[in-house]
C-alpha positions in Angstrom: -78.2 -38.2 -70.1 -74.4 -38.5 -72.1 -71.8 -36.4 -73.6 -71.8 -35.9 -77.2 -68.6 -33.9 -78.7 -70.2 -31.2 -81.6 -68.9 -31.8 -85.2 -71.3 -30.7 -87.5 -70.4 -27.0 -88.5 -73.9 -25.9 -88.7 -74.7 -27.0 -85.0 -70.6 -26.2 -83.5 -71.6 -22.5 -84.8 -74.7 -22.5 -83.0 -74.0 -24.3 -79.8 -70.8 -21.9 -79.9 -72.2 -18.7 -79.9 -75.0 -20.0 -77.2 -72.7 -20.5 -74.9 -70.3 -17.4 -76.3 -73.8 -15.3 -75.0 -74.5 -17.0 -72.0 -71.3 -16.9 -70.1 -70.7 -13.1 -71.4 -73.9 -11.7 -71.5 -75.2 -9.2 -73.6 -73.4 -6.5 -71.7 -70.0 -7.5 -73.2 -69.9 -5.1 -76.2 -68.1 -7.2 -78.7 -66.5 -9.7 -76.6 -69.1 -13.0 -77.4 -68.3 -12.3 -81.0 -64.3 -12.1 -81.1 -64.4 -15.2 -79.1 -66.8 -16.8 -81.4 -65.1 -16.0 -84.5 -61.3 -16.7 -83.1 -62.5 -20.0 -81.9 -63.7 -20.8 -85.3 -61.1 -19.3 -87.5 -58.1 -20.7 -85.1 -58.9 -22.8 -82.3 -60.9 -24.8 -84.7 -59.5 -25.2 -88.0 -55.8 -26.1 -86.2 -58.3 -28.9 -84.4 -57.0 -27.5 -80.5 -60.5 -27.1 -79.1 -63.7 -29.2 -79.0 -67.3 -28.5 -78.0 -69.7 -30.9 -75.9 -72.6 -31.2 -74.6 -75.0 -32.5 -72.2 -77.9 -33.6 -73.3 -80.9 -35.3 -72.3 -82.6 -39.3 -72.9 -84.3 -36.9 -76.3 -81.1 -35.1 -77.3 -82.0 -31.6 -76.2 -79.0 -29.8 -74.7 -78.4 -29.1 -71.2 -75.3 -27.9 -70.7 -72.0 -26.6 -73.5 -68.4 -26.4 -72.7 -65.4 -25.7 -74.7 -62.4 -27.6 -73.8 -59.1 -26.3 -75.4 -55.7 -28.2 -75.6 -52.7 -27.4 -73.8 -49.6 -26.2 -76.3 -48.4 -30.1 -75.5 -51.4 -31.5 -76.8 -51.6 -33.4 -73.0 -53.9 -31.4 -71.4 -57.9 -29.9 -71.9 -58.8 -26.5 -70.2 -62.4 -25.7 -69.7 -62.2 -22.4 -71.3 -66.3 -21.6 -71.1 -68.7 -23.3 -69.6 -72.8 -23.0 -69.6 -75.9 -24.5 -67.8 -78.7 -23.8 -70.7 -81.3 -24.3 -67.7 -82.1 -22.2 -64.5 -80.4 -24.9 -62.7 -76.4 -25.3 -61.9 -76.7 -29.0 -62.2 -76.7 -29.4 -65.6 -73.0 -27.8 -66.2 -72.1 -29.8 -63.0 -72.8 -33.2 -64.3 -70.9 -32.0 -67.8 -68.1 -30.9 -65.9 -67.9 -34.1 -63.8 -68.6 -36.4 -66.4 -65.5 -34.9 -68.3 -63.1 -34.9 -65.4 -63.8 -38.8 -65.6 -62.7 -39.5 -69.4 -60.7 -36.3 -70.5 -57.3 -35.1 -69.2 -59.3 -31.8 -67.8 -57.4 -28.6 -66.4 -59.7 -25.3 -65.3 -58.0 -22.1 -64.3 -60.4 -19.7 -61.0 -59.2 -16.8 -59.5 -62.5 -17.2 -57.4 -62.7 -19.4 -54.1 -66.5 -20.7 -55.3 -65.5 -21.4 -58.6 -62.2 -23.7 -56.8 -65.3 -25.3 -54.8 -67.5 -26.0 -57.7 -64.6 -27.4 -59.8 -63.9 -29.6 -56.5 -67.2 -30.8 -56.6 -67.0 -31.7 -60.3 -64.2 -34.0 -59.5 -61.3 -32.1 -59.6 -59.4 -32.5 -57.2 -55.6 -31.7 -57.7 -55.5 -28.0 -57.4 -52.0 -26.1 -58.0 -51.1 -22.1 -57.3 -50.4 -19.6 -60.5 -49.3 -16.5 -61.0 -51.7 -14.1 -59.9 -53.6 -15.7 -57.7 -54.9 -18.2 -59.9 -55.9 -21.9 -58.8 -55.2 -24.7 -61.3 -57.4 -27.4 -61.0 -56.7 -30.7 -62.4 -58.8 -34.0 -63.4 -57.5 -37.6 -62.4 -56.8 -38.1 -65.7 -54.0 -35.0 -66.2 -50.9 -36.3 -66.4 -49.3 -33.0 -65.1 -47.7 -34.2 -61.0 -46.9 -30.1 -60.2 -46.9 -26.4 -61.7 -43.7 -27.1 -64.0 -45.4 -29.8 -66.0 -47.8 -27.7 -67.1 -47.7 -25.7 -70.2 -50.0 -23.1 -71.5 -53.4 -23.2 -73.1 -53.5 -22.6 -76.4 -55.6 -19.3 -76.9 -57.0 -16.7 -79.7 -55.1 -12.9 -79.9 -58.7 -11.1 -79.4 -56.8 -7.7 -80.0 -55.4 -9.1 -83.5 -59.1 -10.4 -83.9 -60.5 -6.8 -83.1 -57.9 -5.6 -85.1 -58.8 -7.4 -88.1 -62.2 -6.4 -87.6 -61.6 -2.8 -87.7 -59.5 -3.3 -91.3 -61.6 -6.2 -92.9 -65.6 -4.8 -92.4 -66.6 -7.7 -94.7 -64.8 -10.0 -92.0 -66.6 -7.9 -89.2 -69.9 -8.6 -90.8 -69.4 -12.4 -91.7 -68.0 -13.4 -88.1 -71.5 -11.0 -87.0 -74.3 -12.9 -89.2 -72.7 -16.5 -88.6 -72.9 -15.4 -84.9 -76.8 -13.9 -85.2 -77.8 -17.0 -87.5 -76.1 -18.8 -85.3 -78.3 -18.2 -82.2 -81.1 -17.5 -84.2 -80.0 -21.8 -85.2 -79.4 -22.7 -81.8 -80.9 -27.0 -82.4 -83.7 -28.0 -79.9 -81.9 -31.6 -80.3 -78.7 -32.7 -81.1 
Protein backbone atom coordinates (compact mmCIF):
# COMPACT_ATOMS: atom_id res chain seq x y z
CA UNK A 1 0.00 0.00 0.00
CA UNK A 2 1.41 4.01 -0.44
CA UNK A 3 0.15 7.42 -0.53
CA UNK A 4 -0.27 9.06 -3.76
CA UNK A 5 -1.26 12.94 -3.73
CA UNK A 6 -4.31 13.42 -6.69
CA UNK A 7 -3.26 15.89 -9.53
CA UNK A 8 -5.09 14.97 -12.48
CA UNK A 9 -8.29 17.21 -12.63
CA UNK A 10 -10.42 14.50 -13.96
CA UNK A 11 -9.58 12.00 -11.08
CA UNK A 12 -9.22 15.19 -7.98
CA UNK A 13 -12.95 15.85 -9.13
CA UNK A 14 -13.86 12.46 -8.68
CA UNK A 15 -12.02 11.33 -5.74
CA UNK A 16 -13.30 14.79 -4.30
CA UNK A 17 -16.81 14.40 -4.51
CA UNK A 18 -16.42 10.55 -3.26
CA UNK A 19 -15.30 11.57 -0.31
CA UNK A 20 -17.57 15.03 -0.25
CA UNK A 21 -20.56 12.01 -0.20
CA UNK A 22 -19.17 9.74 2.10
CA UNK A 23 -18.32 11.84 5.06
CA UNK A 24 -21.83 13.88 4.54
CA UNK A 25 -24.01 11.47 3.40
CA UNK A 26 -26.86 11.86 1.18
CA UNK A 27 -28.83 13.42 3.93
CA UNK A 28 -26.96 16.74 3.80
CA UNK A 29 -29.21 18.70 1.32
CA UNK A 30 -26.57 20.68 -0.49
CA UNK A 31 -23.78 20.54 1.76
CA UNK A 32 -21.34 17.73 -0.36
CA UNK A 33 -21.79 20.03 -3.27
CA UNK A 34 -20.86 23.62 -1.86
CA UNK A 35 -17.86 21.93 -0.39
CA UNK A 36 -17.05 20.26 -3.60
CA UNK A 37 -17.33 23.24 -5.65
CA UNK A 38 -15.49 25.83 -3.02
CA UNK A 39 -12.70 23.32 -2.74
CA UNK A 40 -12.31 23.41 -6.41
CA UNK A 41 -12.96 26.99 -7.34
CA UNK A 42 -10.74 28.33 -4.06
CA UNK A 43 -9.03 25.92 -2.06
CA UNK A 44 -7.61 24.55 -5.25
CA UNK A 45 -6.88 27.03 -7.77
CA UNK A 46 -4.94 29.30 -4.82
CA UNK A 47 -2.95 25.59 -4.48
CA UNK A 48 -3.91 25.58 -0.21
CA UNK A 49 -5.39 22.09 -0.21
CA UNK A 50 -4.27 18.67 -1.55
CA UNK A 51 -6.00 15.29 -2.02
CA UNK A 52 -4.39 11.74 -1.20
CA UNK A 53 -5.00 8.51 -1.15
CA UNK A 54 -4.48 5.11 -0.01
CA UNK A 55 -4.24 2.78 -2.28
CA UNK A 56 -3.51 -0.75 -2.69
CA UNK A 57 -0.18 -3.07 -4.33
CA UNK A 58 -2.98 -2.54 -7.81
CA UNK A 59 -3.80 1.15 -7.34
CA UNK A 60 -7.44 0.85 -6.32
CA UNK A 61 -8.27 3.38 -3.61
CA UNK A 62 -8.76 2.67 -0.01
CA UNK A 63 -9.00 5.53 1.78
CA UNK A 64 -9.23 9.86 0.57
CA UNK A 65 -8.34 12.79 2.73
CA UNK A 66 -8.19 16.44 2.15
CA UNK A 67 -5.48 18.19 3.90
CA UNK A 68 -5.69 22.05 3.74
CA UNK A 69 -2.93 24.63 4.68
CA UNK A 70 -2.81 26.73 7.53
CA UNK A 71 -3.01 30.73 6.61
CA UNK A 72 1.06 30.43 7.30
CA UNK A 73 1.46 27.93 4.87
CA UNK A 74 3.27 25.72 8.03
CA UNK A 75 0.67 23.61 8.87
CA UNK A 76 -1.99 20.75 7.03
CA UNK A 77 -5.51 20.19 8.69
CA UNK A 78 -7.26 17.08 7.87
CA UNK A 79 -10.37 18.74 6.82
CA UNK A 80 -12.36 15.31 5.56
CA UNK A 81 -11.44 12.21 5.77
CA UNK A 82 -12.89 8.65 4.24
CA UNK A 83 -12.42 4.77 4.52
CA UNK A 84 -13.87 3.67 0.86
CA UNK A 85 -14.18 0.08 2.66
CA UNK A 86 -16.49 -1.28 5.49
CA UNK A 87 -13.43 -1.26 7.52
CA UNK A 88 -11.88 1.79 9.71
CA UNK A 89 -8.37 0.67 8.86
CA UNK A 90 -7.96 1.92 5.75
CA UNK A 91 -8.44 5.84 6.80
CA UNK A 92 -6.30 4.78 9.85
CA UNK A 93 -3.24 3.75 7.94
CA UNK A 94 -3.75 7.14 5.66
CA UNK A 95 -4.00 9.11 8.52
CA UNK A 96 -0.97 7.59 10.16
CA UNK A 97 1.11 7.37 7.24
CA UNK A 98 0.59 11.25 6.83
CA UNK A 99 1.28 12.25 10.46
CA UNK A 100 4.79 10.65 9.55
CA UNK A 101 5.84 12.92 6.41
CA UNK A 102 3.32 16.01 6.58
CA UNK A 103 3.15 18.81 9.19
CA UNK A 104 -0.60 17.37 10.07
CA UNK A 105 -3.12 19.31 12.40
CA UNK A 106 -6.88 17.73 12.92
CA UNK A 107 -9.48 19.74 14.90
CA UNK A 108 -12.48 17.02 17.24
CA UNK A 109 -14.91 18.20 19.41
CA UNK A 110 -15.57 14.35 20.02
CA UNK A 111 -13.49 12.30 22.78
CA UNK A 112 -13.39 9.11 20.04
CA UNK A 113 -12.34 11.05 17.34
CA UNK A 114 -9.18 12.65 19.92
CA UNK A 115 -8.62 8.67 20.39
CA UNK A 116 -8.60 7.75 16.87
CA UNK A 117 -6.34 10.71 15.83
CA UNK A 118 -4.07 9.39 18.94
CA UNK A 119 -3.93 6.27 17.40
CA UNK A 120 -2.94 7.62 13.96
CA UNK A 121 0.06 9.19 15.54
CA UNK A 122 -0.90 12.31 16.79
CA UNK A 123 0.00 12.85 19.72
CA UNK A 124 0.38 16.58 20.77
CA UNK A 125 -3.15 17.61 21.55
CA UNK A 126 -3.88 21.37 22.42
CA UNK A 127 -7.43 23.02 23.91
CA UNK A 128 -9.62 25.53 21.49
CA UNK A 129 -12.23 27.59 21.86
CA UNK A 130 -15.34 25.67 22.15
CA UNK A 131 -14.29 22.70 23.28
CA UNK A 132 -12.30 21.80 20.55
CA UNK A 133 -9.05 19.46 20.80
CA UNK A 134 -6.19 20.30 18.36
CA UNK A 135 -4.27 17.56 17.53
CA UNK A 136 -0.90 17.79 16.16
CA UNK A 137 1.67 15.45 14.10
CA UNK A 138 5.46 15.19 15.05
CA UNK A 139 6.18 16.97 12.25
CA UNK A 140 4.09 20.53 13.20
CA UNK A 141 6.20 22.97 14.09
CA UNK A 142 3.55 24.69 16.24
CA UNK A 143 5.13 24.14 20.44
CA UNK A 144 1.40 25.64 21.92
CA UNK A 145 -2.09 27.21 20.99
CA UNK A 146 -0.49 30.84 20.04
CA UNK A 147 1.58 29.32 17.27
CA UNK A 148 -1.11 28.25 15.54
CA UNK A 149 -2.93 30.09 13.01
CA UNK A 150 -6.16 29.35 11.20
CA UNK A 151 -6.98 26.95 8.45
CA UNK A 152 -7.60 28.34 5.42
CA UNK A 153 -11.40 27.66 4.54
CA UNK A 154 -14.28 28.24 1.70
CA UNK A 155 -17.32 31.00 2.76
CA UNK A 156 -20.14 28.10 2.03
CA UNK A 157 -22.81 30.91 2.57
CA UNK A 158 -21.02 33.19 -0.30
CA UNK A 159 -20.89 29.80 -2.22
CA UNK A 160 -24.70 29.18 -1.61
CA UNK A 161 -25.15 32.60 -2.27
CA UNK A 162 -23.61 32.52 -5.61
CA UNK A 163 -25.58 29.60 -6.38
CA UNK A 164 -28.91 31.16 -5.83
CA UNK A 165 -27.78 34.31 -8.29
CA UNK A 166 -25.63 32.27 -10.91
CA UNK A 167 -28.08 28.98 -11.82
CA UNK A 168 -25.62 28.19 -14.64
CA UNK A 169 -22.85 28.11 -11.78
CA UNK A 170 -25.42 25.98 -9.69
CA UNK A 171 -25.74 23.49 -12.46
CA UNK A 172 -21.98 23.32 -13.55
CA UNK A 173 -20.66 22.82 -9.76
CA UNK A 174 -23.92 19.95 -9.89
CA UNK A 175 -22.95 17.84 -13.13
CA UNK A 176 -19.02 18.05 -12.37
CA UNK A 177 -20.16 16.69 -9.01
CA UNK A 178 -22.78 13.80 -10.58
CA UNK A 179 -20.07 13.04 -13.36
CA UNK A 180 -17.87 13.19 -10.94
CA UNK A 181 -19.12 10.16 -8.88
CA UNK A 182 -20.52 8.69 -11.68
CA UNK A 183 -16.16 8.81 -12.66
CA UNK A 184 -15.07 7.77 -9.47
CA UNK A 185 -11.41 5.55 -10.98
CA UNK A 186 -11.34 1.87 -9.92
CA UNK A 187 -7.35 2.58 -10.05
CA UNK A 188 -5.40 5.39 -9.61
Amino acid sequence: MKVIQINQTAQQDACLARLCAEVYGQQAGLTPLVVFAGTRRVLFAQEAARLLALVDNQGTPLALALLVLDEAGEGMTVTLSCSLTDDIEPRHRLIKELSLKAPLRVEVKDSADEVFYQSCGLTRWLDGGDNLRIGLGARHPAGDISELTDTLSIDEHAILRSFKHNPKRFEEDKQRFVEGLAAFPETL
